[in-house]
KEKE-3310 file (N, C-alpha, C; in steps of 0.2 Angstrom, whole numbers, plus 5000, padded with zeros to 4 digits):
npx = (4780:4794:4805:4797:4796:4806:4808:4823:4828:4817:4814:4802:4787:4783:4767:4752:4747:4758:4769:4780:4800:4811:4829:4839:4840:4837:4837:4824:4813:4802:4790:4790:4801:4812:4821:4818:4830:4831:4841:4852:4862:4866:4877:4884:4897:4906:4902:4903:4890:4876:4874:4869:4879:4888:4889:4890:4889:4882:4880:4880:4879:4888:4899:4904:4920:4935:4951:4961:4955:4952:4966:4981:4995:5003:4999:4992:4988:4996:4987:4993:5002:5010:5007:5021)
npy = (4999:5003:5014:5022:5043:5052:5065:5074:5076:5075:5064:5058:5049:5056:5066:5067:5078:5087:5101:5104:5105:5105:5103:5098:5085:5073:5079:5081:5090:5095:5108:5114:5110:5117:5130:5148:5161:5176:5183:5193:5195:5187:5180:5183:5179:5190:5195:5192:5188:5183:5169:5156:5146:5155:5156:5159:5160:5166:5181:5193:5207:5209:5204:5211:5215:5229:5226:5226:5224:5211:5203:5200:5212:5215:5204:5211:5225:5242:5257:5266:5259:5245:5231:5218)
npz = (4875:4870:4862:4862:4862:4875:4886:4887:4900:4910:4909:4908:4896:4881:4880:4871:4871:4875:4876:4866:4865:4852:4850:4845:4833:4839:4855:4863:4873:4886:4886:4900:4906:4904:4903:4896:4890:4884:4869:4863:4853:4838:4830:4816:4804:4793:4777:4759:4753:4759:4772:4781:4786:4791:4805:4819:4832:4847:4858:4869:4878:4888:4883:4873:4872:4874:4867:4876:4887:4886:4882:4886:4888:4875:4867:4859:4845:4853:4850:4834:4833:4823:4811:4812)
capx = (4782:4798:4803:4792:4799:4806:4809:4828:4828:4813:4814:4793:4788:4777:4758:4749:4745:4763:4771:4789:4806:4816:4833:4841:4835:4836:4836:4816:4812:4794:4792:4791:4807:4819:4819:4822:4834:4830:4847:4854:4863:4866:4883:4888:4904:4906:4904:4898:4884:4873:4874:4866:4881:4892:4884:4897:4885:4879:4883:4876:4882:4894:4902:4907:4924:4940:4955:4965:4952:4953:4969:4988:4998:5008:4993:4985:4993:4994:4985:4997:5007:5007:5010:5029)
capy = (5006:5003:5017:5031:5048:5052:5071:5073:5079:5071:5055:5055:5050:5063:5062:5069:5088:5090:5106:5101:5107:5102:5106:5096:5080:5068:5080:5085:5093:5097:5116:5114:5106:5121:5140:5152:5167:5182:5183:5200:5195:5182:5182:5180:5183:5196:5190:5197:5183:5180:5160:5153:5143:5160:5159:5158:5160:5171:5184:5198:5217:5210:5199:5215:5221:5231:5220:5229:5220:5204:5200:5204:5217:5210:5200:5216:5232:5248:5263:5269:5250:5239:5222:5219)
capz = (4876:4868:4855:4864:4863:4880:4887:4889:4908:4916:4907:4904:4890:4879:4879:4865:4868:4878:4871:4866:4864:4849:4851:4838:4829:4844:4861:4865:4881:4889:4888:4906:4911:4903:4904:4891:4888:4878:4865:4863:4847:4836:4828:4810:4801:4788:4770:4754:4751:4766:4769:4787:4787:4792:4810:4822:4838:4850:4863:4875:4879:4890:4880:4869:4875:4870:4867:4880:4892:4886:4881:4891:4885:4869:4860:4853:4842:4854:4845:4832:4832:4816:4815:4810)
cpx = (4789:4798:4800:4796:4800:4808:4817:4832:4823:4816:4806:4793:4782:4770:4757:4748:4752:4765:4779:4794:4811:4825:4839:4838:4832:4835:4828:4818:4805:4796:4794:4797:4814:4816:4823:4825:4834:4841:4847:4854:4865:4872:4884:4893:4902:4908:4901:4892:4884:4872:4875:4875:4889:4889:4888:4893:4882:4881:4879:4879:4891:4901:4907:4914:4931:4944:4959:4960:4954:4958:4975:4990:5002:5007:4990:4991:4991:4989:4993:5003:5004:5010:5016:5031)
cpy = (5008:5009:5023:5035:5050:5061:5070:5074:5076:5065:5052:5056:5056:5061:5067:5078:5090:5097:5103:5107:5104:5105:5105:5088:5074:5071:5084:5085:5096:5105:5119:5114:5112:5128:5145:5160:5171:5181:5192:5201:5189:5184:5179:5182:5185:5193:5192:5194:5182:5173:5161:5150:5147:5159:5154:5157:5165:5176:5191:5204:5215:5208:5203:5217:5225:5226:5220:5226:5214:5199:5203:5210:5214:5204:5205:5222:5236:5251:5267:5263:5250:5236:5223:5211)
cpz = (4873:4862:4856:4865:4870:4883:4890:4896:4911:4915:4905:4898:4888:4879:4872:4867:4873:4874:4874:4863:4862:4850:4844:4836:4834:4853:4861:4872:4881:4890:4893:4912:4905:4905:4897:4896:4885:4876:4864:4856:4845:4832:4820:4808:4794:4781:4765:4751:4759:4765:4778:4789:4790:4798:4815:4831:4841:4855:4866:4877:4881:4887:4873:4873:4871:4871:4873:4887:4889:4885:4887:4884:4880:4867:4858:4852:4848:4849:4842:4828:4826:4818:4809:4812)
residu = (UNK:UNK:UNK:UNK:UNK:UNK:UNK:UNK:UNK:UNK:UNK:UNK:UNK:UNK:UNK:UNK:UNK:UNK:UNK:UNK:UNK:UNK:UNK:UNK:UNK:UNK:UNK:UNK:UNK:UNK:UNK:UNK:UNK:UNK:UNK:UNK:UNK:UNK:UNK:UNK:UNK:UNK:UNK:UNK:UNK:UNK:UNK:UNK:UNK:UNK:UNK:UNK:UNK:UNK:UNK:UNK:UNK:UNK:UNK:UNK:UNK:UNK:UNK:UNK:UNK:UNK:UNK:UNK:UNK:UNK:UNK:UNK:UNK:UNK:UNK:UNK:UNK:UNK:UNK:UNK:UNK:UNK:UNK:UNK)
# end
């Protein structure tokens, strides 16, 4: 039984009409044993050729904010400010 595909959270190994989930080349999982997430958006960076390889990750409404939220005062330009 050595060498048999094993599911990375239970630890059984697969049978034959399992439904699986690849994640990457070596982590499998039983459809059973995760839960999906609807994705809001998936994030690339801005480029004048589209290339996969621009795909920075992903993020969710909240996850949008003004800088004025996220950062302290004096890490971001006011309105009006340049950088100097």
């Amino acid at each position: 039984m050595e060498g048999m595909k094993k599911c990375n959270l239970c630890g059984e190994i697969f049978k034959k009409f399992d439904t699986i989930l690849c994640i990457s080349e070596r982590d499998y999982f039983h459809h059973s044993c995760v839960s999906f997430v609807p994705i809001k958006y998936a994030v690339f960076a801005t480029s004048k050729a589209a290339n996969y390889d621009d795909f920075l990750g992903t993020c969710d409404d909240e996850d949008i904010q003004l800088a004025e939220i996220v950062f302290d005062e004096g890490e971001y330009l006011k309105e009006g400010e340049e950088a100097g």
